[in-house]
N, C-alpha and C positions, 0 to 999 in steps of 0.2 A: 504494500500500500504506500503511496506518496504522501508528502505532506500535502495540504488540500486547507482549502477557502469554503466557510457553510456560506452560505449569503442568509439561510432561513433563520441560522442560530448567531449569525454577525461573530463569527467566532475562527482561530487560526488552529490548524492539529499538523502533529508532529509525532512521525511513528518511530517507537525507540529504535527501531532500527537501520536509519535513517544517521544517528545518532555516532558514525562511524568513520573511518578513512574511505574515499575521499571528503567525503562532507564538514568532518569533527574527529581531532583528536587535540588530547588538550596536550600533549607535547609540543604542536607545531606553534610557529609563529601565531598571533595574533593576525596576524595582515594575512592569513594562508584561509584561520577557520571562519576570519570578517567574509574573504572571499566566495569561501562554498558556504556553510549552511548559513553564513550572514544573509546570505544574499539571496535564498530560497526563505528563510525568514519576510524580507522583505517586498520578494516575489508574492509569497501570499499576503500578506499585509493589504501592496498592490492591487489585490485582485476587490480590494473593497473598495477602490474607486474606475475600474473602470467601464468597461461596455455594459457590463451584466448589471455589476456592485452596485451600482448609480441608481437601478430601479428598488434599491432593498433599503429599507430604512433601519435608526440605529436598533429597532425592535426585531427587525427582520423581515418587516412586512413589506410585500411587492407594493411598491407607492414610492416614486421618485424624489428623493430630497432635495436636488438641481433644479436651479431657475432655467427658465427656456434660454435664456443668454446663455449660461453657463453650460448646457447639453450642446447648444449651437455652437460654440467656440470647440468642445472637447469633437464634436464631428470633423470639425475642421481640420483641428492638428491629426486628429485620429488618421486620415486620409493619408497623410507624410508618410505613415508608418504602412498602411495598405498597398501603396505603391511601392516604396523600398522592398519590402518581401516577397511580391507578388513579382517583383525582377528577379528574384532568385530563381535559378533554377537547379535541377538535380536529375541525372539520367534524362536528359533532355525533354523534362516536365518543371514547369512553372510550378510555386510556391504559389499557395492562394490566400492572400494578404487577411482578405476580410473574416476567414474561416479561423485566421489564426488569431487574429487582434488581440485577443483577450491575453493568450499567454505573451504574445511578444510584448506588450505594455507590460506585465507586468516584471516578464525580465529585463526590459529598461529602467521600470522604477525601482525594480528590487535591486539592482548593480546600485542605485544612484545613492538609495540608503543604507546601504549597509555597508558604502564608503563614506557616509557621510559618518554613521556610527563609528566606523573605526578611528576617523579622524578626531571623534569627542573621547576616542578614549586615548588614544595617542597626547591629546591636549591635556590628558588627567595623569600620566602616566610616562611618558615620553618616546621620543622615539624608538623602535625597534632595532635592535643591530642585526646587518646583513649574515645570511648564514652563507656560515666556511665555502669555500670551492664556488659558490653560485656569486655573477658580479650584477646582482639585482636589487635595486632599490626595496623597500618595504610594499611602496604602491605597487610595483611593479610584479612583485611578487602578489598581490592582492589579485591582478587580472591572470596571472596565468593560472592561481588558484581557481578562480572562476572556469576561467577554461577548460582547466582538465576535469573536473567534472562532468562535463558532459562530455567527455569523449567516447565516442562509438561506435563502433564499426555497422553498417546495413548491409542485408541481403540487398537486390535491386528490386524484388518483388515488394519486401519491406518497407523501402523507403518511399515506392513508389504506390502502397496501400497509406501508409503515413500522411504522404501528401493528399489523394485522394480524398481521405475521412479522417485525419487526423487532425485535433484542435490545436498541436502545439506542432511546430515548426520543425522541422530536421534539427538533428543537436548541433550538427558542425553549424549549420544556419540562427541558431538559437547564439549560439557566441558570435560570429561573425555579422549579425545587424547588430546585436546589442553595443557591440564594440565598437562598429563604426558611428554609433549614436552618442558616444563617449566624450567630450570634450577633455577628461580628464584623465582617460586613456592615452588619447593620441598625445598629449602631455608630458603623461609619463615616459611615455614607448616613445617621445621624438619622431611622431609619423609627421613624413611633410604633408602639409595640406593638396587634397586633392589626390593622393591614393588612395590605394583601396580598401585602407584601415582609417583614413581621414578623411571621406567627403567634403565636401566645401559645403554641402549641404546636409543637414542633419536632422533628426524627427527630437520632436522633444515635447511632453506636454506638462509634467510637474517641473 
């Protein structure tokens, strides 16, 4: 079982097993475990504000708590992100943008807080020191954590039922938009602007 978003109970669950390498262990850096289960932490968090989230209120109840401005703005930027995935493609099948929205928002805004978390503990705390042999910064190390996480190898039938009927995005594709929507990514990692880890153009709605 995954971690998961109720929207009826407004509530966030976490399966202890889950609870593990790669996601958690408490040996590793702090910038490693901010990266995985910070960030699927904040992944579901995420999932209370957006496509779905939006219609549940703090009770649970299906009844939208957004001003019609506020739904018409979030359609908008929402779009940025519809297009950007729906460009991906895999075994020569398009990514369906609008199918996925829900999780690729929420792995954009879960990446966004659970750096922004780690940074408030880094400010309580201080910085991390690099570990032996690896020449990577602590942020640095924060995104490939994230990374590897989802690494996964697909059949072509898989990936391509995935795409199909599946609500969340290919995993390589799941790091690979989130990343390019990074301002603090391409930062860290020194991407010049306008490759293909840096857009000039970028989705963003929190």
């Amino acid at each position: 079982m995954n971690a998961y978003y109720a929207p009826t109970e407004n509530k966030i669950g976490f399966p202890a097993g889950i609870l593990q390498w790669p996601f958690y262990d408490k040996r590793a850096p702090r910038a490693v475990n901010y990266g995985a289960i910070g960030m699927v932490v904040g992944h579901e968090i995420t999932h209370g504000f957006d496509d779905q989230g939006k219609d549940f209120t703090l009770e649970g109840n299906f009844d939208t708590w957004w001003t019609n401005h506020s739904a018409k703005e979030f359609k908008k930027k929402a779009q940025c992100f519809i297009d950007q995935y729906s460009n991906f493609t895999y075994y020569g099948k398009n990514m369906k943008g609008r199918q996925t929205l829900g999780e690729d928002l929420a792995d954009n805004g879960g990446l966004s807080q659970a750096l922004q978390a780690y940074r408030i503990w880094v400010s309580k705390n201080g910085e991390e020191k690099q570990l032996p042999g690896l020449n990577l910064s602590p942020e640095q190390l924060y995104f490939l954590a994230f990374s590897q996480v989802w690494c996964t190898a697909y059949r072509e039938s898989a990936a391509i039922n995935q795409i199909e009927n599946g609500v969340h995005s290919l995993s390589n594709l799941r790091v690979i938009g989130t990343l390019q929507n990074s301002y603090d990514f391409s930062k860290a990692y020194n991407c010049k602007v306008g490759s293909k880890m840096n857009p000039s153009k970028k989705c963003r709605i929190w």
